[in-house]
Structures are given as structure tokens and as C-alpha cells.
PAGU-601199 format. One line per field, with one value per atom (N, C-alpha, C): residue number from 0; residue in one letter; x, y, z. Coordinates in pm, whole numbers, plus 32768, in hexadecimal, padded with zeros to 4 digits. Atoms other than C-alpha are relative to their C-alpha. Layout:
# PAGU-601199
rogu c(NUM/...)
zado c(A/...)
u c(X/...)
v c(Y/...)
w c(Z/...)
END
This chain:
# PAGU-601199
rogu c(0/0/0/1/1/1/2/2/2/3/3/3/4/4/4/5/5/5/6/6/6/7/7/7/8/8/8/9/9/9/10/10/10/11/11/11/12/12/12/13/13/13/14/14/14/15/15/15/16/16/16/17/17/17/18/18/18/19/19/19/20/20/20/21/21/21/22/22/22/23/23/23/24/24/24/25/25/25/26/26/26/27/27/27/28/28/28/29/29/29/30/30/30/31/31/31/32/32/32/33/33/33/34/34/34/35/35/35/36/36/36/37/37/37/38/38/38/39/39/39/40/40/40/41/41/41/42/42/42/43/43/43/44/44/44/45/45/45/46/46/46/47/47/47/48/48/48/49/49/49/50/50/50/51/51/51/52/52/52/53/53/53/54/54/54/55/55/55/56/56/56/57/57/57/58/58/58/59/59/59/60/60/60/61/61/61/62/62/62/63/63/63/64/64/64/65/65/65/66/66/66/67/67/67/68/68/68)
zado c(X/X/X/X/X/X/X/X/X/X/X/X/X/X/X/X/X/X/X/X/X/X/X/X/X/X/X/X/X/X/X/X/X/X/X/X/X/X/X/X/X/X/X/X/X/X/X/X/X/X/X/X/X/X/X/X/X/X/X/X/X/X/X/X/X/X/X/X/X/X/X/X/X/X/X/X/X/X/X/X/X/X/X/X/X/X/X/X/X/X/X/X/X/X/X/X/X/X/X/X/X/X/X/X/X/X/X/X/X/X/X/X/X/X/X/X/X/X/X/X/X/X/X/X/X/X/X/X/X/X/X/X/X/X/X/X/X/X/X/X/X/X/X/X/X/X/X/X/X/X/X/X/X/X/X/X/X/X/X/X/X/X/X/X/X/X/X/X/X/X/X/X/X/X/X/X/X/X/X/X/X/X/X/X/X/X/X/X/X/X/X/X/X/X/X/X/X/X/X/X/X/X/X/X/X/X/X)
u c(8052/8000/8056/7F7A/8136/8007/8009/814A/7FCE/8064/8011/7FE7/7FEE/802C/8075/7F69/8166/7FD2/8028/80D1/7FA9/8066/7FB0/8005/7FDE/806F/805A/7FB3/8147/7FB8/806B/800D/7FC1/8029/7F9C/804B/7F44/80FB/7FCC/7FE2/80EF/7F63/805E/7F6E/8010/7FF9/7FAB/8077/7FA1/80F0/7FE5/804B/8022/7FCE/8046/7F5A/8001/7FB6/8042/8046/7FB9/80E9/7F86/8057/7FB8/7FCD/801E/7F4F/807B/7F96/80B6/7FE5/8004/8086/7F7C/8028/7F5E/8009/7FEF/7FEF/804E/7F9D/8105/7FC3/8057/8000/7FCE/801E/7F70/8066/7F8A/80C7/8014/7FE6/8102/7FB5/804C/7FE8/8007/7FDD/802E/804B/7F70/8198/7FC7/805A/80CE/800A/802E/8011/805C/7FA0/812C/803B/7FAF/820B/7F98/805B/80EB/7FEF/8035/80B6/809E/7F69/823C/8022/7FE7/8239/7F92/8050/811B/801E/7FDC/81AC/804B/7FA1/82CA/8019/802A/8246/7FC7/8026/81B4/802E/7FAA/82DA/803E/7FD0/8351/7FA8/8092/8220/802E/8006/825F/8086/7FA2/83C5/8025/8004/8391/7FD9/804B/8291/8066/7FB4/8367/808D/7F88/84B0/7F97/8059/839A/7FE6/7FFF/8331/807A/7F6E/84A2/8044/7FBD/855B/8097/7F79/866C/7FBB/7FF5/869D/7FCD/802E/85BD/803B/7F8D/8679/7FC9/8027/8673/7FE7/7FF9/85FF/8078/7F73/8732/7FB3/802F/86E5/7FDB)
v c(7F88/8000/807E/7F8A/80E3/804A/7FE5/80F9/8031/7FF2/8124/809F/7F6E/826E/8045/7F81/82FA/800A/7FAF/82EB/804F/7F6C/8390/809A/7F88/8494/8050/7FE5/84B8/8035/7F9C/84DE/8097/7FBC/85BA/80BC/7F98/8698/8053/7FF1/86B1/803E/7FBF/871E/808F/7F8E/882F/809A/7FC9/8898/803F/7FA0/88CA/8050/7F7F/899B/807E/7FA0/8A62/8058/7FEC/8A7B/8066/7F9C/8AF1/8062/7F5A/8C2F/8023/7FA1/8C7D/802C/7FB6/8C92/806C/7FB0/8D18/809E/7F99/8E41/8029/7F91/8E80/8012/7FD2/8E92/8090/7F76/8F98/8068/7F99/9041/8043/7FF2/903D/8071/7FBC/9101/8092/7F90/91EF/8062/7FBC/923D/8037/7FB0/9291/8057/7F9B/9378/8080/7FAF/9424/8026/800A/9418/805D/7FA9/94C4/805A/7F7A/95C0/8054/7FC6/9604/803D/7FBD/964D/808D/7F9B/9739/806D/7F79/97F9/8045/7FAA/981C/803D/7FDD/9878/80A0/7F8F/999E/8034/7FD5/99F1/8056/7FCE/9A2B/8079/7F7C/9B18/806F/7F92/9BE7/8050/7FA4/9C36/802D/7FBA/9C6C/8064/7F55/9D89/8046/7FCE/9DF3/8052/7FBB/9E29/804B/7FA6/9EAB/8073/7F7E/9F9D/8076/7FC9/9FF6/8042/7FD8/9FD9/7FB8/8037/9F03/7F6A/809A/9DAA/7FE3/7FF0/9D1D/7FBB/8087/9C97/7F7D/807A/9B1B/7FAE/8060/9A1E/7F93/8064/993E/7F7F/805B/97E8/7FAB)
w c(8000/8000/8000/801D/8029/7F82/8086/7ECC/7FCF/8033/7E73/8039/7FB3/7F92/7F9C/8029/7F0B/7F2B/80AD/7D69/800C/8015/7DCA/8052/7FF3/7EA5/7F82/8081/7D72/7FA4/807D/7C88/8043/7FC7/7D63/8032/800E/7D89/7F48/80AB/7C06/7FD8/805A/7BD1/802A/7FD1/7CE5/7FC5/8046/7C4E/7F7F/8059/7B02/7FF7/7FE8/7B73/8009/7FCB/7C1F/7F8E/806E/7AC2/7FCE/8042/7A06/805B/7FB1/7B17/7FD6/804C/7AB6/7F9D/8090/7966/7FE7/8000/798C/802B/7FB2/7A75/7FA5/807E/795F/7F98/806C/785E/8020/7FC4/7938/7FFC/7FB5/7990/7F55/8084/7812/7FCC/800E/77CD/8026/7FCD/78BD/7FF6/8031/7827/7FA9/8082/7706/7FFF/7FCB/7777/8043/7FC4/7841/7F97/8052/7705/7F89/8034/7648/8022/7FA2/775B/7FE3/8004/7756/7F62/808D/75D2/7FF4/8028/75E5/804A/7FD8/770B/7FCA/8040/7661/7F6F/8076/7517/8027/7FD6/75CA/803D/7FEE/767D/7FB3/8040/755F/7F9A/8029/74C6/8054/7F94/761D/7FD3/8040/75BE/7F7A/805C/7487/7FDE/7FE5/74D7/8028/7FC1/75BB/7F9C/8074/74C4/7FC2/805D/73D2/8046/7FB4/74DB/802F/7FE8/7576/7F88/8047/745C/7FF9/7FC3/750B/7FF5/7FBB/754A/809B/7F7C/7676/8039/7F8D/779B/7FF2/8040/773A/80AE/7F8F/7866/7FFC/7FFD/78E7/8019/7FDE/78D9/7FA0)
END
């Protein structure tokens, strides 16, 4: 009967472990998504960053102090 205990803690190891696997993937599907979105947000601020100093020179006349970074 030993045996018979220790395969089905084994099957039992291995369905939980699946599981555990797919909420991962599911959570980096999610996370994935999210970069997106961030990575989308980050092009549009800085698309309009760049609008602002462009007014800006247009207005001045000079070169606008550039952000470091």
C-alpha cells in the first residue's frame, strides 16, 4: 500500500504544481499587458514632451533646457 500512497502523493505533487504553473502564466500574460500599456503611455508622454519644447524654442527663440535622463 506504500506504493500505492507515495504514486498518488506524486500524482497529486504534479497536478498541484500545474496549476501553480498556469496562474503563472496567466499572471505574466497579465503583467505583459500591462508593459504595454505603460510602454504606450511612455511614447505618448514623450511625444508631447516633445510638442512642449518645441513651442517653447518657437516661442523663446532658443533651445529649451533638455530633461536629463
Amino acid at each position: 500500500m506504500s506504493m500505492i500512497a507515495d504514486a498518488m502523493k506524486t500524482i497529486q505533487s504534479v497536478l498541484l504544481l500545474q496549476a501553480k504553473v498556469e496562474r503563472l502564466e496567466d499572471e505574466l500574460r497579465e503583467t505583459r499587458g500591462q508593459m504595454k500599456q505603460m510602454a504606450n503611455a511612455m511614447i505618448a508622454i514623450d511625444r508631447r514632451v516633445v510638442r512642449l519644447e518645441t513651442f517653447e524654442e518657437m516661442r523663446t527663440g532658443r533651445p529649451a533646457p533638455r530633461l536629463e535622463g
